[in-house]
C-alpha positions in Angstrom: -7.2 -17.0 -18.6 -3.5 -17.2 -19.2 -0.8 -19.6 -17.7 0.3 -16.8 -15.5 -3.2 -16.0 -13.8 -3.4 -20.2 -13.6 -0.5 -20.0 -11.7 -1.2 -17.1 -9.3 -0.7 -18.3 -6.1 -1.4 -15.1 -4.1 -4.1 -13.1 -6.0 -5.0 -10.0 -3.6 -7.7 -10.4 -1.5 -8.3 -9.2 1.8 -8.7 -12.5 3.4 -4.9 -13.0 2.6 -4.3 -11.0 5.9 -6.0 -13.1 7.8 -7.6 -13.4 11.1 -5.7 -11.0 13.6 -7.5 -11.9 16.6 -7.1 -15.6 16.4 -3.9 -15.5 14.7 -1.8 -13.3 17.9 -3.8 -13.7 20.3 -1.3 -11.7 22.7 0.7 -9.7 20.1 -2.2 -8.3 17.9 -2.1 -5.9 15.1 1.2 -4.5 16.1 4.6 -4.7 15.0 7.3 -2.1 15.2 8.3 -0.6 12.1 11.5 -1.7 12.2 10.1 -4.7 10.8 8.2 -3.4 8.2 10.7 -1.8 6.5 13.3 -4.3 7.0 10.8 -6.3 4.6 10.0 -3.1 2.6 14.0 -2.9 1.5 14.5 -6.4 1.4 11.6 -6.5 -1.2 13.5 -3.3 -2.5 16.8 -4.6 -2.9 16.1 -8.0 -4.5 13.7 -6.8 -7.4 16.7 -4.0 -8.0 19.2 -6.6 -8.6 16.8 -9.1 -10.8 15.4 -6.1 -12.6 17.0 -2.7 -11.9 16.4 0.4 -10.0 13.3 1.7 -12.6 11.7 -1.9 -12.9 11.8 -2.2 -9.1 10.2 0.8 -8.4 7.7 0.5 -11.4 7.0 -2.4 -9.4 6.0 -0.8 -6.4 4.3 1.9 -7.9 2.0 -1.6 -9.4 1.5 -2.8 -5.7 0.9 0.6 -4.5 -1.6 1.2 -6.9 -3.1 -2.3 -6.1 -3.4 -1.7 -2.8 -5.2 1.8 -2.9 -7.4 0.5 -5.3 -8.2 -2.4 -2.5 -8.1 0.0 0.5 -10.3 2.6 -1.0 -12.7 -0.7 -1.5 -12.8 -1.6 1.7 -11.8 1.4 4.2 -12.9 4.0 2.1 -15.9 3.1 0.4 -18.2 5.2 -2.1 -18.0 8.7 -1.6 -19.6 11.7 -3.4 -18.1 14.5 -1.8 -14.2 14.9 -1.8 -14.3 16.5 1.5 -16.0 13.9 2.9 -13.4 11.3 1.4 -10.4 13.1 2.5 -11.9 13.6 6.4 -12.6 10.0 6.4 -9.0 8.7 4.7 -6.9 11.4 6.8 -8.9 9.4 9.6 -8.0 5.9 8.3 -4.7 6.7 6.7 -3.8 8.3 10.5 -5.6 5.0 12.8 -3.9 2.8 10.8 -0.2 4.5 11.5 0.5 5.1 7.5 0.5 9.1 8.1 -0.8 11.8 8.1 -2.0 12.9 5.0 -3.0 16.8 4.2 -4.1 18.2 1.0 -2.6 21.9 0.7 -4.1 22.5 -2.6 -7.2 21.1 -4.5 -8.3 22.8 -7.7 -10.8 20.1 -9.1 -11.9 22.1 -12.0 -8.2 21.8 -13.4 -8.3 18.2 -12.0 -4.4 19.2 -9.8 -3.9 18.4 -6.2 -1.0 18.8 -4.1 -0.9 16.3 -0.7 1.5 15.4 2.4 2.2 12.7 4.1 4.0 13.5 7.3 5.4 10.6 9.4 5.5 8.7 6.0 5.4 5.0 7.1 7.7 4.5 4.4 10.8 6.7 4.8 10.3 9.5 7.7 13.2 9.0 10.1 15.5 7.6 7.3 18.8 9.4 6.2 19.1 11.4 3.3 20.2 9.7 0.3 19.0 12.6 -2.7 16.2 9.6 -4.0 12.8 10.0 -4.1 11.9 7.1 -2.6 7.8 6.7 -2.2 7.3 5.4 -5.6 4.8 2.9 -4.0 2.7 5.9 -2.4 2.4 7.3 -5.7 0.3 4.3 -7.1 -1.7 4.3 -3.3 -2.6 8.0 -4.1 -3.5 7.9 -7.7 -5.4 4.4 -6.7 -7.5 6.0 -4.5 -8.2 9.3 -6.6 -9.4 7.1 -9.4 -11.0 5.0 -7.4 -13.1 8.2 -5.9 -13.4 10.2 -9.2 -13.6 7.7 -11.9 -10.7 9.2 -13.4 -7.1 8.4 -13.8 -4.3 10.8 -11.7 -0.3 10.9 -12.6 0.8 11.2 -9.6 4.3 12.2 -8.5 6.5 12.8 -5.8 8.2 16.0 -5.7 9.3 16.0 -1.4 11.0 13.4 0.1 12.2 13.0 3.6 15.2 11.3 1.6 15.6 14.5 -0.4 16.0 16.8 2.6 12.4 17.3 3.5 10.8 16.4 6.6 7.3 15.5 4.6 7.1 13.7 1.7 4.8 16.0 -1.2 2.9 14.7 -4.0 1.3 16.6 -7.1 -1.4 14.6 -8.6 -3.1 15.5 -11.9 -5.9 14.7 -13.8 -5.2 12.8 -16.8 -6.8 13.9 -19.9 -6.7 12.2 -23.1 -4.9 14.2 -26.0 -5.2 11.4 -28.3 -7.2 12.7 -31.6 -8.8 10.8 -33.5 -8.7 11.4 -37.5 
């Protein structure tokens, strides 16, 4: 074990969020998102200055990933079927206020998918600044496609509400290994 897993104060695990019920009492699981994004950018903003725009969103892409890895875990669970996993994440993914997710194209043989995520939790509603900015949805999505599949996704937005849209798009493919060995 290194000095820096020694040191971890925070590891993920879902016990980190608590106990709602005990915790608010009268305000529950609710917050308005307001809130959530004013920590969101705040987040943003910081790891920018200490490490740049590409480090801070490589960043988020990391916790995004973490976290679908962790939510497929626990919300998702074992599936064999991918219509069966996508019914029951569009149904999570929706309950929980994230989005709504829709897959507009699946072609599984070639490993390619191409999803939306309307009302994006992240960035619906904000103004347009031309950036791409749901770098922590792309690790969520590839998180979760591995984490169903067994196989690693890139993963990529390509729509942005930021950019003009009014969903935010995402093209996921299969990776494949094109190392040779000699």
């Amino acid at each position: 074990m290194s000095n820096v897993e020694n040191k971890r104060k925070y590891q993920f695990h879902w016990d980190l969020l608590g106990d709602i019920e005990l915790g608010r009492p009268n305000l529950g699981n609710t917050t308005r998102l307001e809130v959530y994004r004013l920590m969101q950018f705040c987040f943003r903003d910081v790891l920018e200055q200490r490490y740049g725009a590409d480090e801070a969103d490589q960043i988020f892409y990391d916790s995004g990933y973490l976290a679908g890895r962790e939510f497929y875990q626990k919300l998702i669970g074992p599936q064999d079927d991918i219509n069966i996993m996508v019914a029951k994440l569009q149904e999570v993914v929706k309950e929980m206020g994230i989005g709504i997710l829709r897959v507009e194209e699946a072609d599984l043989e070639q490993g390619r998918l191409v999803l939306t995520v309307s009302e994006d939790l992240d960035c619906s509603g904000l103004p347009e600044s031309g950036d791409q900015l749901c770098t922590y949805d792309e690790g969520f999505i590839a998180a979760i496609l591995e984490s169903f599949s067994g196989s690693a996704f890139k993963v990529k937005e390509v729509d942005c509400w930021c950019t003009g849209d009014r969903t935010c798009r995402f093209t996921a493919q299969k990776i494949t290994s094109t190392r040779m060995d000699t």
